[in-house]
C-alpha positions in Angstrom: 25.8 67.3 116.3 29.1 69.2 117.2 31.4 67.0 114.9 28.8 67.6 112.7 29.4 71.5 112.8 33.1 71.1 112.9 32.8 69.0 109.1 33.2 71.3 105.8 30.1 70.4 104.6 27.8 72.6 102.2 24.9 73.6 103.7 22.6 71.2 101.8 24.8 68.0 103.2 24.9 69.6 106.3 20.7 69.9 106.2 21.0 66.0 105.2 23.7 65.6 108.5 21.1 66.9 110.9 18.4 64.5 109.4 20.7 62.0 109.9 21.7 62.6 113.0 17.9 63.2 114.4 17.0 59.6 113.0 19.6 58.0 115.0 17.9 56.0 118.4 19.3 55.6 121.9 21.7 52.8 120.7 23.6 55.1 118.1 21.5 53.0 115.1 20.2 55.2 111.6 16.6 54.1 112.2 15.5 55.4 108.7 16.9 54.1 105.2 18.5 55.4 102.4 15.5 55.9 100.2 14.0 58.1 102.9 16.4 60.5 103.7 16.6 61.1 100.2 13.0 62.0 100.0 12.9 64.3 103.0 16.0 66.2 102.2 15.2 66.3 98.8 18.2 64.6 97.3 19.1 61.4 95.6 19.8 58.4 97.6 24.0 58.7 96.2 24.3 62.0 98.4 22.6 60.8 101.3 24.8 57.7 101.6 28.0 60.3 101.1 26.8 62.4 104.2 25.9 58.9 106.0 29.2 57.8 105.4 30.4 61.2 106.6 28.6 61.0 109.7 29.7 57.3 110.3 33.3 58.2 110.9 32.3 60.2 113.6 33.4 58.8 117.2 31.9 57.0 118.8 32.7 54.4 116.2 29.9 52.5 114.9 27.4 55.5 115.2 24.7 55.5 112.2 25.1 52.1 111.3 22.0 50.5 110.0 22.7 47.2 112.0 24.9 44.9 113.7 26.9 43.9 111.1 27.6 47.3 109.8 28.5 48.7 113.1 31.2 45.8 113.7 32.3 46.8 110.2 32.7 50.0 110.9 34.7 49.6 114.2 36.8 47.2 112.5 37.9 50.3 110.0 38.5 52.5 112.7 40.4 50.5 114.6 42.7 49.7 111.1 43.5 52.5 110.3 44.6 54.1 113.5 46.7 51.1 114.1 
């Protein structure tokens, strides 16, 4: 939630961060899709993927990914692109 804070976010995609954030579990996994942050916060589904994103390139790397896959993919970016 603190990198969160520290993003320059408006305060509508920082309401969609926290949602975010409170939907990921104890093994740093989004456990709610697309479609349905977009209903709670009120927003279309393009928005909430834009603050997911945000929130994905938050350390640890891999946090908010929807599964495996997109967890390794995300770690692989990371790791590019500081090298």
């Amino acid at each position: 939630m603190e990198q969160l804070h520290l993003s320059n976010l408006n305060e509508k995609k920082m309401y969609i961060g926290r949602y975010i954030i409170d939907a990921i579990d104890d093994n740093g996994y989004l456990t709610v899709s697309l479609e349905e942050i977009a209903k709670a916060c009120h927003t279309n589904c393009e928005t909430a993927e834009a603050v997911l994103t945000h929130i994905q390139s938050f350390d640890p790397p891999g946090v908010a990914a929807r599964n495996l896959s997109e967890c390794m993919l995300i770690q692989l970016a990371k790791l590019y692109v500081i090298v």
